[in-house]
C-alpha positions as CSV (number, residue, x, y, z in Angstrom):
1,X,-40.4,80.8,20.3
2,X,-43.0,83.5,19.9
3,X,-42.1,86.5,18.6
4,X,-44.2,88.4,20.9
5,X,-42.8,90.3,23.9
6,X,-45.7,89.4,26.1
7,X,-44.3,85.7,25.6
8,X,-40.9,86.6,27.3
9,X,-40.4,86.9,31.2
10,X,-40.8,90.3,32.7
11,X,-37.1,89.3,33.6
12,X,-36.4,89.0,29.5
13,X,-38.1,92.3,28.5
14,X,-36.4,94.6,31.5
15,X,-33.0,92.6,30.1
16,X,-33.3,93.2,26.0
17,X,-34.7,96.8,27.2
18,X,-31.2,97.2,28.5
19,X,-29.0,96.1,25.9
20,X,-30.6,95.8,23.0
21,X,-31.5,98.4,20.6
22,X,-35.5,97.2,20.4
23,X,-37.5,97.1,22.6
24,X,-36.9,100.8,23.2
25,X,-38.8,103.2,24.7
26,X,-42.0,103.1,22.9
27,X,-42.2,99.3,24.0
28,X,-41.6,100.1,27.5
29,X,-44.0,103.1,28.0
30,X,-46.9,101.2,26.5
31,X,-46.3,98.4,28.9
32,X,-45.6,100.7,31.6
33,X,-49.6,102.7,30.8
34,X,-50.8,99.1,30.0
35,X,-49.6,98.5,33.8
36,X,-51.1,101.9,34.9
37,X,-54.6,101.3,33.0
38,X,-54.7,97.6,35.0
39,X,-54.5,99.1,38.7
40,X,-57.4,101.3,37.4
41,X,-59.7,98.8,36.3
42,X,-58.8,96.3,39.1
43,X,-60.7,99.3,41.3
44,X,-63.2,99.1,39.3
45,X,-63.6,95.0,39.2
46,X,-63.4,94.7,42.8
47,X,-65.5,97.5,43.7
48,X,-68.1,96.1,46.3
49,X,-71.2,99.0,46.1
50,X,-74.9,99.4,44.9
51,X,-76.4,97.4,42.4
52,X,-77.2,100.4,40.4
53,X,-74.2,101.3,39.8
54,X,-73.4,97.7,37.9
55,X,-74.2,99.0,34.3
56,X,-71.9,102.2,34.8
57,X,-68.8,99.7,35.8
58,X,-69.4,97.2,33.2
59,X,-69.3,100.2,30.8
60,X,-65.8,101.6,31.8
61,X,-64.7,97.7,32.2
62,X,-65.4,97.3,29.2
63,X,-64.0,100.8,27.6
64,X,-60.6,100.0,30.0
65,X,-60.0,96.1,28.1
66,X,-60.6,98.0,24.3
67,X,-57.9,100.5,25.5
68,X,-55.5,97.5,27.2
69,X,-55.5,95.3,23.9
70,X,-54.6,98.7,22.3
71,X,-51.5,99.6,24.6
72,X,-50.7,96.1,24.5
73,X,-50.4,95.7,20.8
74,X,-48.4,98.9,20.8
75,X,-45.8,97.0,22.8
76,X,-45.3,94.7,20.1
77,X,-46.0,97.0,17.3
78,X,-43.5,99.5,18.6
79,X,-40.8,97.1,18.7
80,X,-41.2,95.9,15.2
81,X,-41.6,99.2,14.0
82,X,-38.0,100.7,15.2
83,X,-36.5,96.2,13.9
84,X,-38.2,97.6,10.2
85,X,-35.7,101.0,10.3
86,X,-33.0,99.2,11.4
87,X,-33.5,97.0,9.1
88,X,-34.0,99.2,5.8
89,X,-30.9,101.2,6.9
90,X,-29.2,98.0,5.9
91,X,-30.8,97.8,2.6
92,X,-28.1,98.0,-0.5
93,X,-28.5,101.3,-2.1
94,X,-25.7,101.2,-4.8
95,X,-28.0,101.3,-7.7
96,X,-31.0,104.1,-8.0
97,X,-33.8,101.3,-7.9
98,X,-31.9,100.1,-4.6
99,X,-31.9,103.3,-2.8
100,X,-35.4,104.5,-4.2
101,X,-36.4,100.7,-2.7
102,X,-35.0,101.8,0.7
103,X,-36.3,104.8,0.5
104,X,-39.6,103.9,0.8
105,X,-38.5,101.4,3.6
106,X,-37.2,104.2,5.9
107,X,-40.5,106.4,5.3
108,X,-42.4,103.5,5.6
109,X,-41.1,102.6,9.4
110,X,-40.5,106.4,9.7
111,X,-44.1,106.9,10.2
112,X,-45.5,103.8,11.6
113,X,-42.5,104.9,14.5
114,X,-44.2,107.8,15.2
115,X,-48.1,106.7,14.4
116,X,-47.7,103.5,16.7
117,X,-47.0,105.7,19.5
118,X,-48.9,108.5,19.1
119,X,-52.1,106.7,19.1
120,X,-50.7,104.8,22.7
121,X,-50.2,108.6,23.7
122,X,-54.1,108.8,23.2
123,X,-54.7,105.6,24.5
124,X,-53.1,106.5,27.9
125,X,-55.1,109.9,27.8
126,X,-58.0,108.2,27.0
127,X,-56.8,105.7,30.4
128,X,-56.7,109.1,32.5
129,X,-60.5,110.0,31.6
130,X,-61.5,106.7,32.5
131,X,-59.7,107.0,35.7
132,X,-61.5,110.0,36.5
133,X,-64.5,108.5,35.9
134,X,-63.7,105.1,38.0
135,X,-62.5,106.9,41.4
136,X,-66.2,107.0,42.2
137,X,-67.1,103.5,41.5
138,X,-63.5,102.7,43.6
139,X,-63.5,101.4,47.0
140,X,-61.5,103.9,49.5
141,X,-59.1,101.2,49.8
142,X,-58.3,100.8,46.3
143,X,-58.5,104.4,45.5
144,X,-54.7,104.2,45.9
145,X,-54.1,102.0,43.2
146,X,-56.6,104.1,40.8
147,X,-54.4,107.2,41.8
148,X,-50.8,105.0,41.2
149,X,-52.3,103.6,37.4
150,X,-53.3,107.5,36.3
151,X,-49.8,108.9,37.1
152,X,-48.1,105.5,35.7
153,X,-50.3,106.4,32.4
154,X,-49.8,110.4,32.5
155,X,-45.8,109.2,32.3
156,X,-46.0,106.3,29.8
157,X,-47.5,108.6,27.9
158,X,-45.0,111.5,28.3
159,X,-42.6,109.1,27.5
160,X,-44.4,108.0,24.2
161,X,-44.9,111.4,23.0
162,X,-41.0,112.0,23.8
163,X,-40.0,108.9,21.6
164,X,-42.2,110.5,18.9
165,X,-40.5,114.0,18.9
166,X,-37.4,112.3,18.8
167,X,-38.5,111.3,15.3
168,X,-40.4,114.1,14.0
169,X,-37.0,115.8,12.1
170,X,-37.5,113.4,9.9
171,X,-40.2,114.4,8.5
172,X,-40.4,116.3,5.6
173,X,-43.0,118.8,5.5
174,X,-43.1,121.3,8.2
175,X,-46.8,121.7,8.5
176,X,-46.5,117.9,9.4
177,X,-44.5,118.7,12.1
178,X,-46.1,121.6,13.5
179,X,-49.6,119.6,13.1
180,X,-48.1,116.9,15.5
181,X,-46.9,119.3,17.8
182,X,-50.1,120.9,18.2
183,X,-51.3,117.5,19.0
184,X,-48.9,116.8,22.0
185,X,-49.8,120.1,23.4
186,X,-53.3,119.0,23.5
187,X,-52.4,115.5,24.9
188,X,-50.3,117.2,27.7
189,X,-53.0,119.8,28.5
190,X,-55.9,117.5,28.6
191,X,-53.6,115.1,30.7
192,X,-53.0,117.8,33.3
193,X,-56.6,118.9,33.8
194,X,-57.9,115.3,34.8
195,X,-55.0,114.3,36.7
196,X,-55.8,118.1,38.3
197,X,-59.6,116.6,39.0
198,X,-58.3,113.3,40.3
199,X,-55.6,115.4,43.0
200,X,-52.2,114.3,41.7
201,X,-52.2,117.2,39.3
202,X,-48.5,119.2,39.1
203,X,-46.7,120.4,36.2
C-alpha cells in the first residue's frame, strides 16, 4: 500500500485526520489550499475569451501547477514530519550517546515541522496573488469558484501558520522566534490586502 496520503480515499484521510495523531493539521490545511488553488485555476482553464489573452493564462497555469505539486507534497511531508517526532520521543535515552542521538532527532523533525509548513503558508499566499491576477481572465460564471479557492487558501494558510506557532517554543533562540513571527505578520498582511482587491477582504 502506498505510503502516500493522496493514495488513500478522501473517506481514509477525513477518518485518520480524526483519530489518529498524523495527519494533523498541517496535512489537512495544505490539502484544504491545494483544494482552494484548483477552483482558481479551473477559472482560468475554462475561461472562453480573446486569443490574446492565451499567453497570460498559460503563464498563471503554469505558475498555479508549480505551486499545487508544492502544497501537495506538503501534505505528505507534513505528515511524516510530525510520524519522525513521535518517533524520536520514543528513542532510548538512558545512556549520554542515546539521548544526545535523540536529541538531534527531535531538533531534526522540530524544524522540518515548522519549515514544511511555513513554506505551504507562502505557497497559499503566493495562490492568493495568482488569484488576483486570474479574476480577469475568469468567466463571470466561474468568478465564484475563483472567489471560494482564495478564501479556502487565506484559511489553509492561517491554519498552517497556526500549526507552526504551536511549535515555535521550542525553539531555542529567541531571535529565531521573533524572526518567524515577523514573518507571519507579513504573510497575514499581504494575505489581507489581495483578498481586499479581490472583495472578500475582512479581518
Amino acid at each position: 500500500m502506498s505510503s502516500s496520503l493522496w493514495q488513500r480515499s478522501l473517506a481514509d484521510f477525513q477518518h485518520a485526520v480524526e483519530t489518529r495523531s498524523t495527519p494533523g493539521c498541517g496535512a489537512a490545511a495544505a490539502l484544504s489550499g491545494c483544494l482552494g488553488l484548483s477552483l482558481i485555476l479551473k477559472g482560468v482553464r475554462l475561461h472562453r475569451g480573446e486569443s490574446d489573452l492565451d499567453r497570460h493564462r498559460r503563464r498563471l497555469i503554469e505558475e498555479g501547477d508549480g505551486l499545487q505539486k508544492a502544497l501537495a507534497e506538503a501534505v505528505d511531508d507534513d505528515a511524516a514530519a510530525f510520524a519522525d517526532y513521535l518517533e524520536a520521543q520514543r528513542l532510548p535515552s538512558d545512556t549520554d550517546a542515546e539521548s544526545e542521538q535523540q536529541d538531534s532527532a527531535l531538533r531534526e523533525a522540530r524544524d522540518a515541522s515548522i519549515q514544511i509548513p511555513l513554506a505551504a503558508a507562502e505557497r497559499c499566499q503566493n495562490g492568493l496573488v495568482l488569484a488576483v491576477e486570474a479574476l480577469s481572465l475568469t468567466s463571470p460564471a466561474m468568478r465564484s469558484d475563483t472567489l471560494a479557492g482564495a478564501t479556502m487558501l487565506r484559511a489553509a494558510m492561517e491554519a498552517l501558520l497556526i500549526g507552526v506557532e504551536a511549535n515555535l517554543e521550542g525553539l531555542p533562540d529567541p531571535s529565531d522566534r521573533r524572526k518567524l513571527k515577523m514573518n507571519f505578520g507579513y504573510l497575514r498582511e499581504s494575505a489581507r490586502a489581495n483578498c481586499d482587491r479581490l472583495g472578500i477582504g475582512g479581518s
